[in-house]
GURO-277638 format. One record per atom (N, C-alpha, C): x, y, z. Coordinates in steps of 0.05 Angstrom, whole numbers, padded with zeros to 5 digits, always signed. Atoms other than C-alpha are relative to their C-alpha. Example, Ala and Ser with C-alpha at 12.3 -4.5 7.8 and 13.67 -1.06 7.14 Angstrom:
# GURO-277638
+00018-00024+00000+00246-00090+00156+00018+00024+00000-00016-00024-00001+00273-00021+00143-00015+00022+00014
# end
This chain:
# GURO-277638
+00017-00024+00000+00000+00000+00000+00017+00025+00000-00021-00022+00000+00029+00062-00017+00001+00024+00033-00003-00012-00025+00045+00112+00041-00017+00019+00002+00021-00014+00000+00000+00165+00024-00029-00014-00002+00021+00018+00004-00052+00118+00028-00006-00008+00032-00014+00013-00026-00026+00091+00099-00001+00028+00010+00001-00026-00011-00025+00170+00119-00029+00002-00001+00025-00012+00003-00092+00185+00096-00020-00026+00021+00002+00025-00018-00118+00116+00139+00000+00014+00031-00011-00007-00034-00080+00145+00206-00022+00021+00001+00018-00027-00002-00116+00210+00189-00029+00004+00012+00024-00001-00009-00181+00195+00180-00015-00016+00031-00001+00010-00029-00177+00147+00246-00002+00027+00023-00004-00021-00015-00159+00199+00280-00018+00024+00009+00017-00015+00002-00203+00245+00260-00018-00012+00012+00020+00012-00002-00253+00202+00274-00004-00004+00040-00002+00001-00025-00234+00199+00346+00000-00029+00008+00000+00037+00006-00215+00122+00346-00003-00007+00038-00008+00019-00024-00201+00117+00422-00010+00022+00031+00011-00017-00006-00238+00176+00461-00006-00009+00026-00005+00008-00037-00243+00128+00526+00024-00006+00018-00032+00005-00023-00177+00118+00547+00016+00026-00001-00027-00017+00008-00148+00180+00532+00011+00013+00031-00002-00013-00024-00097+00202+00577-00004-00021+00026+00007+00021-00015-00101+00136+00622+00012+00000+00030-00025+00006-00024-00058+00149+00687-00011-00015+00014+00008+00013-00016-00098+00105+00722+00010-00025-00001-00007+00023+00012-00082+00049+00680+00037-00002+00008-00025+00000-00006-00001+00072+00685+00011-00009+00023-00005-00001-00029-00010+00075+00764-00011-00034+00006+00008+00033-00016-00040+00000+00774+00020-00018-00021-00023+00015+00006+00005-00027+00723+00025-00001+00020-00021-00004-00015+00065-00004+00757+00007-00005+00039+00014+00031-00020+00030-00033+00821+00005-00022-00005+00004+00026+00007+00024-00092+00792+00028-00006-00004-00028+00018+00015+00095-00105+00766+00020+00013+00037-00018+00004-00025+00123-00082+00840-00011-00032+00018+00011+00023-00022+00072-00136+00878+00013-00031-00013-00002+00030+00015+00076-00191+00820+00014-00002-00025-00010+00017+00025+00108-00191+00750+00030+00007+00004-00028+00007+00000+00181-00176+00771-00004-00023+00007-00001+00028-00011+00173-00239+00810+00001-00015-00016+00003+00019+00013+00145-00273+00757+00018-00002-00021-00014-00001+00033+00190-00245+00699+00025-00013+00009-00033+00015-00010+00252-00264+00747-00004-00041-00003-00006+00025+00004+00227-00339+00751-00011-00005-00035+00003+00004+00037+00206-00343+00670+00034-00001-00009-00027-00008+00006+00279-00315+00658+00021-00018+00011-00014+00015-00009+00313-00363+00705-00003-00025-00009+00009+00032+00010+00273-00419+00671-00018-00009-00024+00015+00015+00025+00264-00425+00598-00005-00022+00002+00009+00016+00020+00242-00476+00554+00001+00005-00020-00004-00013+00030+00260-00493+00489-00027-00006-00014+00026+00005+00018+00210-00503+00433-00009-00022+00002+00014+00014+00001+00150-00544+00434+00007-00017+00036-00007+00012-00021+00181-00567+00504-00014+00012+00033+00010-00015-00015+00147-00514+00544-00021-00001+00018+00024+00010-00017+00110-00549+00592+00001+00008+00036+00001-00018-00020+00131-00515+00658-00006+00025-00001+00000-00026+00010+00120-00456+00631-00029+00007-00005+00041-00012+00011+00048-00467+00595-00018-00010+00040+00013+00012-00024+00032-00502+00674+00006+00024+00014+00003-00039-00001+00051-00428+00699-00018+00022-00003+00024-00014+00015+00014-00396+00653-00032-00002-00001+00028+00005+00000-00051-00427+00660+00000-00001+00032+00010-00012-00027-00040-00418+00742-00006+00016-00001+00001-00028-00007-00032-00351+00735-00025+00015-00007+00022-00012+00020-00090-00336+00683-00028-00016+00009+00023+00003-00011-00143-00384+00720+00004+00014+00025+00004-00007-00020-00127-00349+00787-00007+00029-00014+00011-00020+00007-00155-00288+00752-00023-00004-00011+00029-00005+00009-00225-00317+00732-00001-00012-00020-00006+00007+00036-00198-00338+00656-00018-00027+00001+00010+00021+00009-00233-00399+00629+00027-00011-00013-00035-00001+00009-00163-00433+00618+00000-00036-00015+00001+00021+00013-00154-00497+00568+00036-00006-00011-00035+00006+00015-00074-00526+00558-00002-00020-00018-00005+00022+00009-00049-00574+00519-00012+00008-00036+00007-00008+00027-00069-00532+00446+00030-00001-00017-00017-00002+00015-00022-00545+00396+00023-00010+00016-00026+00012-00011+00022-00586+00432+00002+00013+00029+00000-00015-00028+00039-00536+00502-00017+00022+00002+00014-00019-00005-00003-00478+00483-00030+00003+00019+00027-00006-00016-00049-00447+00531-00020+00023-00010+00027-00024+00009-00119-00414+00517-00018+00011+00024+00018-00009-00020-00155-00364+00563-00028+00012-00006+00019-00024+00004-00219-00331+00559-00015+00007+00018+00007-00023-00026-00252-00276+00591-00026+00011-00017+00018-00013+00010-00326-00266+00573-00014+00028+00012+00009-00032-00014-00350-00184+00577-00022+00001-00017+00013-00005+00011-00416-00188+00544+00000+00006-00026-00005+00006+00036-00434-00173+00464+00015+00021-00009-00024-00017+00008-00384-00141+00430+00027-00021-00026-00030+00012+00020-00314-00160+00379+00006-00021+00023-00018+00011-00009-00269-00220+00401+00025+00008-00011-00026-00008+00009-00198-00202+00409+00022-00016+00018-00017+00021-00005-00138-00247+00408+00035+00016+00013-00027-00015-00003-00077-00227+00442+00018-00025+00003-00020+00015-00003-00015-00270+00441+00030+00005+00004-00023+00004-00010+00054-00290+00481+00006-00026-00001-00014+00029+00008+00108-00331+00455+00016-00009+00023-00012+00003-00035+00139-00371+00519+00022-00021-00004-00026+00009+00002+00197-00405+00481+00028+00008+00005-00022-00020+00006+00267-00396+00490+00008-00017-00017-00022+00013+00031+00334-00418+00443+00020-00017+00027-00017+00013-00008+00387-00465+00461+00023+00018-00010-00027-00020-00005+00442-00412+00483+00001-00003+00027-00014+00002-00024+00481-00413+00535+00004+00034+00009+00001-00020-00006+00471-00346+00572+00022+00014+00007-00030-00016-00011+00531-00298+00583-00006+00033+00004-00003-00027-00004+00501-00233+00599+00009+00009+00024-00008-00003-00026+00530-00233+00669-00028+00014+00012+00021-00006-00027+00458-00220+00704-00001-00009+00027+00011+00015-00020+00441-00240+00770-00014-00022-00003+00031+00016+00006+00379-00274+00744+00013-00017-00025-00002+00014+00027+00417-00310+00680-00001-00028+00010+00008+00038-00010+00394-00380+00665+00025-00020-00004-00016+00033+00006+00434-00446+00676-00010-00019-00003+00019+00018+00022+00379-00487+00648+00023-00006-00021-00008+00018+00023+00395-00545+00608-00029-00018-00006+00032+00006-00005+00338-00579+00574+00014-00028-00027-00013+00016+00026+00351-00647+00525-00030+00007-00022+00020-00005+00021+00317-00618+00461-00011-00028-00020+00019+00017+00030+00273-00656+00403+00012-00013-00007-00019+00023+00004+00333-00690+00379+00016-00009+00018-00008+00025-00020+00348-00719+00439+00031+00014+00006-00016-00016-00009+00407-00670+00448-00003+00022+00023+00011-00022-00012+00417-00631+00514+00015+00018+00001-00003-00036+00010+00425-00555+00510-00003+00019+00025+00004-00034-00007+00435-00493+00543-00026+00014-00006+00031-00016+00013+00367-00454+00544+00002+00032+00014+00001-00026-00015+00359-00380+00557-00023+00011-00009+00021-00018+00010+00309-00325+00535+00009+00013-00002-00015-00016+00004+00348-00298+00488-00007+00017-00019+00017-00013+00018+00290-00261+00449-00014+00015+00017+00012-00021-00014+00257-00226+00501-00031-00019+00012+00023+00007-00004+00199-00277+00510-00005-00006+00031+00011-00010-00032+00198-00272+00586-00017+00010+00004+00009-00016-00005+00178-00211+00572-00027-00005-00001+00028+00001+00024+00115-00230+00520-00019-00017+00028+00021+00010-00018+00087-00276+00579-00007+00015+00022+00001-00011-00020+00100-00241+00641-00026+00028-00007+00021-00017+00011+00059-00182+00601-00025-00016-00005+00030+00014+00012+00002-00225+00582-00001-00005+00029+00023+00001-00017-00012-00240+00648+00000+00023+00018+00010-00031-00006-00006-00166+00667-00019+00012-00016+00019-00002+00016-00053-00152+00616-00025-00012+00006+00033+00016+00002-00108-00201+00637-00003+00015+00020+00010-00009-00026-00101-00177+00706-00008+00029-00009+00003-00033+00009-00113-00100+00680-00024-00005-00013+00023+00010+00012-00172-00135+00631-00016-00009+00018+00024+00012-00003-00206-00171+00675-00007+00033+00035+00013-00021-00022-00209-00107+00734-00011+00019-00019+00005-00024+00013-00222-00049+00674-00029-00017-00016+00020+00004+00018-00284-00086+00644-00020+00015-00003+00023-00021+00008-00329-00034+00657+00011+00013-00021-00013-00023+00027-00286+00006+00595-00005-00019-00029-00004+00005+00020-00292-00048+00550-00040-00032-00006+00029+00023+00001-00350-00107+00518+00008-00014-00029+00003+00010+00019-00339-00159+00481+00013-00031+00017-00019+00032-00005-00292-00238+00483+00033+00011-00001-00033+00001+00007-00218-00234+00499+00010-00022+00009-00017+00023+00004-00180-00291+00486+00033+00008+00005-00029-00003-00005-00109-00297+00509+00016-00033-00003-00007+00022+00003-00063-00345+00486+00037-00001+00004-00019+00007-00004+00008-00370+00506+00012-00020-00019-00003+00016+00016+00038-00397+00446+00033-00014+00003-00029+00015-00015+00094-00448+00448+00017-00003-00036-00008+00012+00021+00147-00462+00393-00001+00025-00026-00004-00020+00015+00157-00386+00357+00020+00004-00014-00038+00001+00015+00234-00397+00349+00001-00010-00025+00009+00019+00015+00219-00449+00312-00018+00002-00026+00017-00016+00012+00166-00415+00274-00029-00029-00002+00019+00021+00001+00109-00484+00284-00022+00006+00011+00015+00000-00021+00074-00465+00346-00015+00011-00003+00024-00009+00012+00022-00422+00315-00017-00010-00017+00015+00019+00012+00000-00469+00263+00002-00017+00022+00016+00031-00014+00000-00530+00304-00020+00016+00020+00024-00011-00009-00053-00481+00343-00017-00005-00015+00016-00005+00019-00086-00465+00290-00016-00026-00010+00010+00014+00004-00088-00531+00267-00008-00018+00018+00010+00006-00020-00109-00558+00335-00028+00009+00008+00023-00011-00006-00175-00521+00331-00002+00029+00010-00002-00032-00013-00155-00451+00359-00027+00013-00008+00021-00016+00013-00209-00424+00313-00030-00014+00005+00038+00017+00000-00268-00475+00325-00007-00008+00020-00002+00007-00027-00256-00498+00390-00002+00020+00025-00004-00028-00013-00252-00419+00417-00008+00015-00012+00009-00017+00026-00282-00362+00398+00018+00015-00023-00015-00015+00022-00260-00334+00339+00010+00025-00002-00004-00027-00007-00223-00273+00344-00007+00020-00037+00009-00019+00022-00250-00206+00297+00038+00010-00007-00022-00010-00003-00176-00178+00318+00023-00017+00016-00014+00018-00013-00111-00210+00339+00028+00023+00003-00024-00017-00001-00052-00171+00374+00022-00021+00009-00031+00008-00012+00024-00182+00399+00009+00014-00004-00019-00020-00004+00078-00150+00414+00029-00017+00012-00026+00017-00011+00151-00170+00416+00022+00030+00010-00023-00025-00001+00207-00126+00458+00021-00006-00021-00017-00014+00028+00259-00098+00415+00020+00004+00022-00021-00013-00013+00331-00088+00441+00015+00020-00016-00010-00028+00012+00345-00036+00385-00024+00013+00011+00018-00021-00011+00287+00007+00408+00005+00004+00027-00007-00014-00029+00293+00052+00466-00030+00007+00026+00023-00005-00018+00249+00040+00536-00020+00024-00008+00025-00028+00011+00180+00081+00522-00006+00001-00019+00010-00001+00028+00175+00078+00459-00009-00024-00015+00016+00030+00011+00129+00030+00415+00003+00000-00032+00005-00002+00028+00132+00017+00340-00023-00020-00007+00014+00015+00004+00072-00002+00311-00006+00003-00033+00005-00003+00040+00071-00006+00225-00028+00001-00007+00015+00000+00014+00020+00003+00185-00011-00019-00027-00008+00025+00025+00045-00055+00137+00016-00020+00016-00016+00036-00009+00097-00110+00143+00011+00010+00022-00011+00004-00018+00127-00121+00202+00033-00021+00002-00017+00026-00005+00159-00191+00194+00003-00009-00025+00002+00004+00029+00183-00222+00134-00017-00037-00003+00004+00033+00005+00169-00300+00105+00026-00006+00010-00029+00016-00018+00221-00353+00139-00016-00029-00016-00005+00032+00012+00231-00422+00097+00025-00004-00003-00018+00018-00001+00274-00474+00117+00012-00021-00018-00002+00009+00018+00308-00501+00058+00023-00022-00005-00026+00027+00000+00357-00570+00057+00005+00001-00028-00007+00000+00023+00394-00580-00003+00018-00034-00002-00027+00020-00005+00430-00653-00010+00010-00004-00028-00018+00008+00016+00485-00653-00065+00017-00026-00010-00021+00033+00002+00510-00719-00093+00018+00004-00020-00023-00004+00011+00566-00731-00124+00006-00024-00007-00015+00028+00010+00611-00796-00152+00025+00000+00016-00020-00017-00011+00663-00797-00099+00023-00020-00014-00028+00016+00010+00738-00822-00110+00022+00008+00012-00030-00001-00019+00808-00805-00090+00012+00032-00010-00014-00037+00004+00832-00729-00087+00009+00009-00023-00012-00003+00022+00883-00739-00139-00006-00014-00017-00001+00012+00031+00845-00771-00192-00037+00017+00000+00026-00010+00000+00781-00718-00194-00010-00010-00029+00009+00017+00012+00768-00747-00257-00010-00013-00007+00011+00044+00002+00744-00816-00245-00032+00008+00023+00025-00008-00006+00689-00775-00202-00025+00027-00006+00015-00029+00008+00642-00719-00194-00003+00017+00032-00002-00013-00027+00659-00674-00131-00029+00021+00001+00027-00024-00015+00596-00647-00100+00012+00018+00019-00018-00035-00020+00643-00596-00053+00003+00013-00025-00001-00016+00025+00649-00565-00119-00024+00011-00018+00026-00005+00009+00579-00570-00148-00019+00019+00015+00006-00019-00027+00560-00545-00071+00002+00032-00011-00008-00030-00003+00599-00480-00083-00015+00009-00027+00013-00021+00027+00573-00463-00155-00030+00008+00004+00039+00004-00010+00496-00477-00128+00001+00021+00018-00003-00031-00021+00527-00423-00063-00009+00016-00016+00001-00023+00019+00538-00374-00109-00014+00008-00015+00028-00012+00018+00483-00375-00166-00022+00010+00012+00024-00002-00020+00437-00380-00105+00002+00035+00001+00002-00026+00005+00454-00307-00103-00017+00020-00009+00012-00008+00024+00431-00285-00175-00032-00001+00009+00036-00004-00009+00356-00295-00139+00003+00021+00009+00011-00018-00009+00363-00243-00104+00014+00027-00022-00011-00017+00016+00410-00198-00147-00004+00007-00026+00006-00008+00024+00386-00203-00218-00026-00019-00001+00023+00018+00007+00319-00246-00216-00026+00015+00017+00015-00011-00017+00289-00203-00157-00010+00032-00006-00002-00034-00001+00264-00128-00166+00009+00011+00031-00010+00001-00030+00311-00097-00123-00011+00023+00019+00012-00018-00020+00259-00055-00091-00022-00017+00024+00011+00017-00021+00232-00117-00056+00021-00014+00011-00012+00018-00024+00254-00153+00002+00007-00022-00005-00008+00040-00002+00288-00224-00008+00033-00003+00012-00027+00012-00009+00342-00259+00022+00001-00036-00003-00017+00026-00001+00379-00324+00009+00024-00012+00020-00030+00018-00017+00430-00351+00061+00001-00021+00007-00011+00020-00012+00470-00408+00070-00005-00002+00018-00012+00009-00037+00474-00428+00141+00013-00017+00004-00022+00019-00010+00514-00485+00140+00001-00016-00034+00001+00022+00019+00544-00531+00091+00023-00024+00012-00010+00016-00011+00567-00598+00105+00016-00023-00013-00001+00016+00023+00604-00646+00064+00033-00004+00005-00020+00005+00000+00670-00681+00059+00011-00016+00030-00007+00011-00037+00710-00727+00116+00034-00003-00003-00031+00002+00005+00789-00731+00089+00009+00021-00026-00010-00007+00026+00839-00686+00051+00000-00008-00025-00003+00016+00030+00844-00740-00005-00014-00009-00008+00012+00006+00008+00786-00751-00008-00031+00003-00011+00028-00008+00012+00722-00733-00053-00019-00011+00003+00022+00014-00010+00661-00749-00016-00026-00003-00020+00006+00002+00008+00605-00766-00048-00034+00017+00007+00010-00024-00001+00555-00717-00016-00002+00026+00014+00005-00020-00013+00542-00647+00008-00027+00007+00008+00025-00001-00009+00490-00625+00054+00006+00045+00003+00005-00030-00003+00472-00543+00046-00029+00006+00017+00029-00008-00014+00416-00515+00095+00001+00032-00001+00007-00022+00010+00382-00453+00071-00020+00017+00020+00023-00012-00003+00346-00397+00102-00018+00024-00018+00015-00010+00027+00292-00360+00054-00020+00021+00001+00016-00030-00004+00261-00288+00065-00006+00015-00015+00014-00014+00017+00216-00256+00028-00018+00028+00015+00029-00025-00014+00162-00187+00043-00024-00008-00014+00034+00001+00008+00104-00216-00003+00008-00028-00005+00004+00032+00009+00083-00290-00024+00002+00005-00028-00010-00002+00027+00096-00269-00094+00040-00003-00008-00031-00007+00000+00170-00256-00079+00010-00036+00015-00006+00026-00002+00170-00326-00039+00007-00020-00009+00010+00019+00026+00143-00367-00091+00023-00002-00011-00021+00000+00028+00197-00343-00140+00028-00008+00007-00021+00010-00012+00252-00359-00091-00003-00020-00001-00003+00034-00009+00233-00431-00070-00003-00011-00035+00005+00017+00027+00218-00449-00141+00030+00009-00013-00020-00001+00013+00287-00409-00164+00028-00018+00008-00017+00014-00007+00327-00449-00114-00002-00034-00012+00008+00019+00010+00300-00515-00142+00002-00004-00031-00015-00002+00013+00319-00497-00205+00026+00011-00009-00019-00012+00009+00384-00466-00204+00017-00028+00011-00011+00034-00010+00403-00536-00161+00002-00013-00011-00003+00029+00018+00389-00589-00203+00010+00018-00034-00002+00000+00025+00404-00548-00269+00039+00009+00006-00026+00010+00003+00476-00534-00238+00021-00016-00003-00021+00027-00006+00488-00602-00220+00007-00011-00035+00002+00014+00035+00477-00623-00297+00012+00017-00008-00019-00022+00020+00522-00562-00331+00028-00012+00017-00028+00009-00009+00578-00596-00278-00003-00026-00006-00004+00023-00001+00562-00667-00291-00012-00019+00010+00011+00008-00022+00523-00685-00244-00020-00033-00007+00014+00027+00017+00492-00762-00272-00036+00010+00014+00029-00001-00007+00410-00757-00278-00009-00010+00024+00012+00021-00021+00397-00804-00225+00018+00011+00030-00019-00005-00026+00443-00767-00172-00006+00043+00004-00001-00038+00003+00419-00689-00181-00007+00001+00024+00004-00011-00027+00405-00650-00121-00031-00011+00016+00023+00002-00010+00344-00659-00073-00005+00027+00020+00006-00031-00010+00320-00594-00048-00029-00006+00014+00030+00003-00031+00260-00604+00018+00004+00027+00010+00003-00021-00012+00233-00549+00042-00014-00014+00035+00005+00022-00030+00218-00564+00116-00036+00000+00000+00029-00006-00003+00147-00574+00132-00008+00013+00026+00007-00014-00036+00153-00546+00205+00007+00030+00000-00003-00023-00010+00189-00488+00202+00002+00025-00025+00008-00017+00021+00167-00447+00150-00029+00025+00014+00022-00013-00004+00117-00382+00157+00000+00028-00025+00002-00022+00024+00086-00325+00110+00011+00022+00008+00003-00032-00012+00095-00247+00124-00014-00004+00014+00019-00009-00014+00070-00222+00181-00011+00032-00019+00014-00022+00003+00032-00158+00158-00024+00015+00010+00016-00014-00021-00011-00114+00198-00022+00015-00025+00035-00014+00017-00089-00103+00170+00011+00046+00007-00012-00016-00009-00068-00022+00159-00023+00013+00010+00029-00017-00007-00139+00005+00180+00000-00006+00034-00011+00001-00030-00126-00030+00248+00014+00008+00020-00026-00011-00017-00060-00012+00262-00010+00032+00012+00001-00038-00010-00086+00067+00255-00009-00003+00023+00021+00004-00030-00143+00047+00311+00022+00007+00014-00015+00011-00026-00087+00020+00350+00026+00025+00007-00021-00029+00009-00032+00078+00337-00018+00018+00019+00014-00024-00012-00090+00132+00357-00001-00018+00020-00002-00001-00025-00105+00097+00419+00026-00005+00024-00025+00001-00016-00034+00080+00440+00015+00029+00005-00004-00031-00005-00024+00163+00429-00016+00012+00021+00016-00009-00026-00082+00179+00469+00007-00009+00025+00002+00014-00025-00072+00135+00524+00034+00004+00007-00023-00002-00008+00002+00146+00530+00018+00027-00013-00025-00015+00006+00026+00207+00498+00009+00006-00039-00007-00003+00029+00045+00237+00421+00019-00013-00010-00028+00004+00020+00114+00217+00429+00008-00032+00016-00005+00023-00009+00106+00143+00453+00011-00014-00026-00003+00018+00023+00102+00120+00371+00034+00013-00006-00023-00006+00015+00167+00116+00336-00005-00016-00030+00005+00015+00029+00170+00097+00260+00034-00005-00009-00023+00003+00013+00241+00071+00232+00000-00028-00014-00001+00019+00022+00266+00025+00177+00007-00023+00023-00003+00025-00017+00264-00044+00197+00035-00007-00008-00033+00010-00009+00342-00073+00216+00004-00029-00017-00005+00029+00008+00329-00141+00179-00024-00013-00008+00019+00016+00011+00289-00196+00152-00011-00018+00023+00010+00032-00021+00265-00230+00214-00022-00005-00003+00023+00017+00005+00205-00275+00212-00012-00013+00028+00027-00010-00021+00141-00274+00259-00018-00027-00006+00025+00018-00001+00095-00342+00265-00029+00012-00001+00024-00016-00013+00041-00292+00293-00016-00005-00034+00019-00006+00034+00026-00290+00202-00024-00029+00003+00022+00017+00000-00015-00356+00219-00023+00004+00013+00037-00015-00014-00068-00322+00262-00007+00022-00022+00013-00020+00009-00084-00271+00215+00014+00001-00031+00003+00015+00025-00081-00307+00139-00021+00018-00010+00018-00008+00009-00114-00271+00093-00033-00013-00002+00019+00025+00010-00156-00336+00082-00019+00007+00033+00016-00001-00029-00177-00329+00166-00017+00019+00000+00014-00034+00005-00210-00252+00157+00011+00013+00032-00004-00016-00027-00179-00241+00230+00026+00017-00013-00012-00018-00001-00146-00172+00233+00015+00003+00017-00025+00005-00026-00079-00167+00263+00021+00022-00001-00029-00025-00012-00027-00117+00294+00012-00012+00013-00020+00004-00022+00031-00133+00321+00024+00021-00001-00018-00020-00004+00080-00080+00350+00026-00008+00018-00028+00007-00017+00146-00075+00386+00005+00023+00014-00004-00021-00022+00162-00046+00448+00030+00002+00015-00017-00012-00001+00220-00012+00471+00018-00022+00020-00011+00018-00011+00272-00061+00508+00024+00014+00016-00024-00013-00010+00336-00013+00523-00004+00026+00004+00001-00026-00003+00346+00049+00553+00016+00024-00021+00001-00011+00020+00356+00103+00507+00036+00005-00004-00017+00002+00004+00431+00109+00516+00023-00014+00001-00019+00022+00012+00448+00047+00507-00002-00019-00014+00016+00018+00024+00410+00016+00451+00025+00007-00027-00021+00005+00026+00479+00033+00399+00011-00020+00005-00019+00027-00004+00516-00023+00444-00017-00021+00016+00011+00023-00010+00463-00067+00457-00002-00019-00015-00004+00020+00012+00473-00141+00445-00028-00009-00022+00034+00011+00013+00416-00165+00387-00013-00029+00015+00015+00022-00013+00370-00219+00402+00014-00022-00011-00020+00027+00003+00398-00288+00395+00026-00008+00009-00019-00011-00019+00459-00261+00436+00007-00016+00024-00004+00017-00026+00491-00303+00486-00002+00029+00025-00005-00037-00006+00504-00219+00512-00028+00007+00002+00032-00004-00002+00419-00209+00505-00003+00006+00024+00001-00012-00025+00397-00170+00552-00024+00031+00003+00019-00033+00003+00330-00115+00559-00001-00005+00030+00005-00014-00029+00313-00074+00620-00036-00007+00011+00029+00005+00006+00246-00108+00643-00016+00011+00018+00021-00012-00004+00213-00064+00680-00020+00020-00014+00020-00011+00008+00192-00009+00634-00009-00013-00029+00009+00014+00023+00189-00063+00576-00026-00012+00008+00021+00024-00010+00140-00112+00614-00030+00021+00000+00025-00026-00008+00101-00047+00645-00019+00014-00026+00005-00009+00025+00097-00014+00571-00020-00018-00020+00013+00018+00003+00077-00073+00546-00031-00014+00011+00017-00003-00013+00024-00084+00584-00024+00031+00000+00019-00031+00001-00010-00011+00582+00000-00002-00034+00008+00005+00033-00003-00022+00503-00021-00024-00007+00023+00017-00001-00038-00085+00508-00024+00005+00000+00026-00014-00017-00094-00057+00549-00008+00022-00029+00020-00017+00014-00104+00003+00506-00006-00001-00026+00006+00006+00043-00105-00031+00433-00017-00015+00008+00034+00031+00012-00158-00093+00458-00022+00028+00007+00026-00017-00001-00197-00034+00493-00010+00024-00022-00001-00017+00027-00190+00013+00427-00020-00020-00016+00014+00018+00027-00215-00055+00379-00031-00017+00027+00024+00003-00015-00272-00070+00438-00018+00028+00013+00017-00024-00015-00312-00003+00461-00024-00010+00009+00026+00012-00028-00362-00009+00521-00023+00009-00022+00040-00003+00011-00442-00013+00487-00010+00012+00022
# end
């Protein structure tokens, strides 16, 4: 959508007076900030001391559904594998979906905190790991259940279904479909609107970014296995070196994005590992390449996964490669997801009431830093009709977000009180913005 398009959107919202009950909320500021002295440091310190990796998250979702039935919730675990579902009926009105991802990664923590984890957890392949929360998702839960508690006392402000859900397995990018396809939608009410919010350690405490468009890009997981004819070092000859076929397939892989792509769209191609070979002298017979694959539209996707699938098997044959031995290129079936992209008629709603309720100069707008990729795109599929925002809230303090470690960071590290707190008061005033009291 073009930007003057996306301006005139905010405008007329605005105009319109999108959020006229919260404006100006100190009330809401002053019981949050209650709240996170009585209960969510507590809670964010044991979340933080005690990831879980993906899909493994079963202390965590047993947490989460304490915390959210001792507030009233109608609470259901075990969705999509660990995910938990809450709901909180306020009479007729929108349903609105809010969601916190409650995975962490297998890293070994080194930010020298107090609170850093020495969690070890044996992951999915039966390998055990270092686990930390090295994305911020402490935060995303500890806020969700500062948010219910703030929802279920402020109901006189609002009327409708709010659903809250604890999703497991985001790293990963699964844990939202296997919801989804667990019934999320038929088994619960259906949300009209679906939020989230992830902290940011380039953004500075206080401040929220919420787009009007993409957010997140596409993420596909792409294997490549190279065969080859192997043989003896010094007689390349008598074979067909796939460490060689490997590197030409590296490289053309490129040309997708550099001359096949318009380069005013978003794509990325990277290696991440390649694997292949076991002796100096000797020419193995295959190579293993694993791909990651980022796109901003499903048009730009498409043309990737289909260009890698042909530039593979048509290099192996211009080197030699015998018919019966060409590449095999699998895309994963788990960890793949579309764009996230934010409905832009929503976001304005949510923009005006996050201004009202907090202030002109809470929003910030800047170019996104990278291609990272958002599961959240499976709640809000074009194909679903649910309308979705997801924003990012401020993680570092403002003078020291040039030397703060990124996410995935053994070094990771946000300040969680005014992230959790922020979080939380953003929450609140985007479901009560897309719910108004009847």
């Amino acid at each position: 959508m073009k930007k003057t398009t996306l301006t005139a959107i905010l405008a007329a919202v605005l105009a319109a007076g999108a959020a006229p009950a919260i404006a100006q909320d100190a009330g809401l500021k002053a019981a949050v900030k209650a709240d996170y002295d009585a209960n969510l440091a507590s809670l964010f310190d044991h979340f933080h001391r005690n990831p879980e990796l993906s899909g493994l998250e079963v202390q965590t979702a047993a947490r989460m559904a304490q915390e959210l039935r001792a507030l009233g919730y109608d609470v259901t675990t075990g969705v999509g594998g660990t995910g938990v579902v809450a709901v909180l009926r306020n009479g007729p009105g929108p349903t609105v979906m809010i969601r916190a991802d409650m995975d962490g990664l297998p890293v070994e923590e080194k930010s020298g905190l107090a609170n850093a984890s020495t969690a070890r957890q044996v992951d999915s392949d039966g390998v055990e790991k270092p686990v930390m929360h090295a994305c911020g998702h402490d935060v995303h839960i500890t806020a969700l259940v500062g948010t219910a508690r703030q929802m279920q006392a402020r109901k006189a402000n609002w009327s409708g279904t709010l659903v809250l859900i604890a999703q497991p397995a985001e790293e990963r990018i699964f844990g939202a479909r296997a919801m989804v396809e667990d019934g999320l939608y038929s088994r619960f009410p259906k949300p009209d609107y679906a939020l989230a919010f992830h902290v940011s350690a380039d953004t500075p405490t206080g401040k929220i970014e919420a787009p009007l468009g993409i957010t997140s890009s596409s993420s596909d997981s792409v294997d490549i296995a190279v065969h080859g004819v192997g043989t003896h070092g010094a007689s390349p000859h008598m074979g067909v070196d796939p460490i060689l076929v490997a590197s030409h397939i590296v490289v053309a892989l490129q040309s997708l994005r550099s001359r096949e792509t318009n380069p005013l769209e978003g794509a990325v191609v990277t290696v991440g590992a390649i694997k292949g070979g076991i002796k100096h002298n000797i020419i193995s017979d295959r190579v293993d390449l694993q791909l990651t694959v980022r796109a901003d539209s499903p048009e730009v996707r498409a043309q990737l996964l289909d260009g890698i699938d042909r530039i593979a098997r048509n290099t192996a044959l211009a080197l030699g490669v015998p018919g019966d031995k060409l590449p095999t290129v699998v895309r994963s079936p788990l960890e793949n997801t579309p764009p996230t992209i934010n409905d832009a008629e929503t976001a304005a709603r949510v923009r005006a009431a996050l201004t009202a309720g907090l202030g002109d100069d809470v929003l910030i707008d800047k170019p996104r830093g990278g291609m990272g990729a958002e599961d959240f795109a499976y709640f809000v599929t074009p194909e679903s009709g649910v309308k979705g925002v997801y924003f990012s809230v401020g993680g570092t303090p403002p003078a020291q977000v040039d030397d703060a470690p990124g996410h995935h960071s053994p070094l990771f590290r946000i300040t969680p009180e005014p992230a959790v707190t922020l979080g939380v008061e953003g929450s609140v005033l985007a479901a009560e913005a897309l719910m108004p009291k009847r």
